[in-house]
C-alpha positions in Angstrom: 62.6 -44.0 61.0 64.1 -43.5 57.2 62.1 -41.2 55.2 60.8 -43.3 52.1 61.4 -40.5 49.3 65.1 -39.2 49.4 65.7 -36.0 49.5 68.1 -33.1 49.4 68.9 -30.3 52.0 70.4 -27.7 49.3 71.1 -26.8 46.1 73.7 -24.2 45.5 75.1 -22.8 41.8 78.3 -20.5 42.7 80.2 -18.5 40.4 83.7 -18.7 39.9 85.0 -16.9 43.1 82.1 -18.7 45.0 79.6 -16.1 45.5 75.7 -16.8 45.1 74.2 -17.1 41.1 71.4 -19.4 42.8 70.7 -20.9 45.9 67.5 -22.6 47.5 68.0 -24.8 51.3 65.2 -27.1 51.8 66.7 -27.9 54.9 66.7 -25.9 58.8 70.7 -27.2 59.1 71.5 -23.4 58.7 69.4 -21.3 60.2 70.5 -18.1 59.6 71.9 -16.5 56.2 75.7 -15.8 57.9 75.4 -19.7 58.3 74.6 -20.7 55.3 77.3 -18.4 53.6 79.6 -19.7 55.8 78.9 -22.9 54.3 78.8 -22.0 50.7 82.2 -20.6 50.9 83.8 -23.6 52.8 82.4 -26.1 50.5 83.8 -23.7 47.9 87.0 -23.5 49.2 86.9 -27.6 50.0 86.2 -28.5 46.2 88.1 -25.8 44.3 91.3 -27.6 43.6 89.5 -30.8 42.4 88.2 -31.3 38.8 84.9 -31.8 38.2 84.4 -30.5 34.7 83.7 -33.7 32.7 82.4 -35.7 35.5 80.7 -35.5 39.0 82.6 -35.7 42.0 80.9 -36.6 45.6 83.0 -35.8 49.1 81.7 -35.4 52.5 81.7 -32.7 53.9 80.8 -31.9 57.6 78.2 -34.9 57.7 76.6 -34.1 54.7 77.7 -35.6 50.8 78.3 -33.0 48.7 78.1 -33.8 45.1 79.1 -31.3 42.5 80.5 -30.4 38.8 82.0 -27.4 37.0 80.6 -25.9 34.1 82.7 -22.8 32.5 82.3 -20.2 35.0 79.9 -21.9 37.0 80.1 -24.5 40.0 76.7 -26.8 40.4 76.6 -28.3 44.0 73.6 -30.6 45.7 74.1 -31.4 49.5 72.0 -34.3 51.1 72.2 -36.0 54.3 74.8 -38.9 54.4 72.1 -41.5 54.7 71.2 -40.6 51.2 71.5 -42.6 48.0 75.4 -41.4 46.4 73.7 -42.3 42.9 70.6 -40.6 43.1 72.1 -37.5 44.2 74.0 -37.3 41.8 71.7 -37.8 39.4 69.7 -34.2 40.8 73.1 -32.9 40.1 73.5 -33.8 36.6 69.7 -33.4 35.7 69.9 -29.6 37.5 73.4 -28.6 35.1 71.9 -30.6 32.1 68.7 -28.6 31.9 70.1 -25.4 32.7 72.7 -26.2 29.8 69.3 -27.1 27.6 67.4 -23.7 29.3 70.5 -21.5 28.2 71.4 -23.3 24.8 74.7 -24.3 26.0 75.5 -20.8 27.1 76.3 -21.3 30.6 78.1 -19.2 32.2 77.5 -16.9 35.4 76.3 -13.8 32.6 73.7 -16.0 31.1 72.5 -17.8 34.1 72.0 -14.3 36.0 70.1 -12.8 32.8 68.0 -16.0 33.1 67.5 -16.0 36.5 64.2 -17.1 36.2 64.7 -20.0 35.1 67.6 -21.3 36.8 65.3 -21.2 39.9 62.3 -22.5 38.0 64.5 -25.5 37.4 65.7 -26.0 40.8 61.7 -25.6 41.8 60.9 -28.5 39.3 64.0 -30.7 40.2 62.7 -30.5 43.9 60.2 -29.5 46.3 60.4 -28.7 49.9 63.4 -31.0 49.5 61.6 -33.7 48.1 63.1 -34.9 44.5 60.3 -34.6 42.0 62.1 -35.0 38.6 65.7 -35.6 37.4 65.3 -36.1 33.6 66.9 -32.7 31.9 64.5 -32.8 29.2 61.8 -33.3 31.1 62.4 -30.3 33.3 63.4 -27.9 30.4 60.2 -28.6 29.1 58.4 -27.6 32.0 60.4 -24.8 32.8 60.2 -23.3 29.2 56.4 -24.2 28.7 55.7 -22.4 32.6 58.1 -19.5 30.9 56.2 -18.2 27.8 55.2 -15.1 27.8 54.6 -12.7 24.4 57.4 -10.6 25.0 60.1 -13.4 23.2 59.7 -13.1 19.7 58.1 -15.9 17.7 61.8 -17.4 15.8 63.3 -17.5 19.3 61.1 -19.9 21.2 62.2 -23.2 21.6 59.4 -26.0 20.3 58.0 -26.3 23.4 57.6 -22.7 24.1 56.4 -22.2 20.4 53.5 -24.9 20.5 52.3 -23.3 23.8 52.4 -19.5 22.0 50.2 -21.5 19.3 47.7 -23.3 21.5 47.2 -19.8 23.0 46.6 -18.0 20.0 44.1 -20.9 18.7 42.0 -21.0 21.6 41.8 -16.8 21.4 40.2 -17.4 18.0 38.5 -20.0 19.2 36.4 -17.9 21.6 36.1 -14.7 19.2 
């Protein structure tokens, strides 16, 4: 029996030589962590030589459709069972690298996403859960990932709007109950 909701059994974002930036399996197909580094580095190694930097590219790859896409330094890659919709796939692909793009204001590169580590994985939470897909709209899930992300530490000028009307609605209702 077909599971109603498709899903996805990994989401991987390699640097350039195809070691980890951030990784999340949703899936038991690799049990162990030697397995699923084996598999990171040979779907590394299978989609190096194409190019994927203005559009994303789907292969299959050991029973599984790979769809991924090259961003400067980093590689964006979302595996799901070959029963699984090419399209919508693709579209957790391009809604994971668009709101990263949006988290890191166009910065993205493997320096930025590893100081912002935090909300790399924040957006791969909100993009899927338990390998369920949740959301796939970039805006959408940049919003929630900077509104979960305030804290008082980032200066006022820096927040995005979303993280700037939260720090707002905080402060009002601290006056509020004075």
């Amino acid at each position: 029996m077909q599971e109603s909701c498709p899903s996805v059994k990994n989401i991987l974002l390699l640097d350039s030589e195809g070691k980890r930036v951030a990784v999340k399996y949703f899936s038991e197909d690799w049990p162990s962590n030697a397995s699923k580094l084996a598999y990171e580095k040979s779907v590394f190694t299978k989609t190096l030589k194409t190019n994927a930097r203005t559009e994303a590219e789907i292969t299959l790859f050991d029973g599984y459709i790979v769809v991924y896409k090259f961003v400067h330094d980093l590689h964006f890659f979302v595996t799901a069972g070959d029963d699984e919709n090419e399209l919508i796939i693709t579209n957790v692909l391009q809604g994971f690298a668009d709101s990263v793009g949006l988290l890191l204001r166009g910065d993205v590169e493997k320096r930025t996403a590893l100081e912002n580590l935090d909300l790399v994985l924040l957006c791969i939470d909100e993009i899927v859960d338990g390998g369920i897909i949740l959301e796939t709209d970039s805006h959408n899930i940049a919003g929630k990932v900077a509104t979960n992300a305030v804290d008082g530490s980032v200066p006022f000028s820096e927040q995005t709007i979303s993280q700037a009307l939260a720090t707002a609605r905080e402060h009002l209702a601290r006056s509020l109950l004075k």
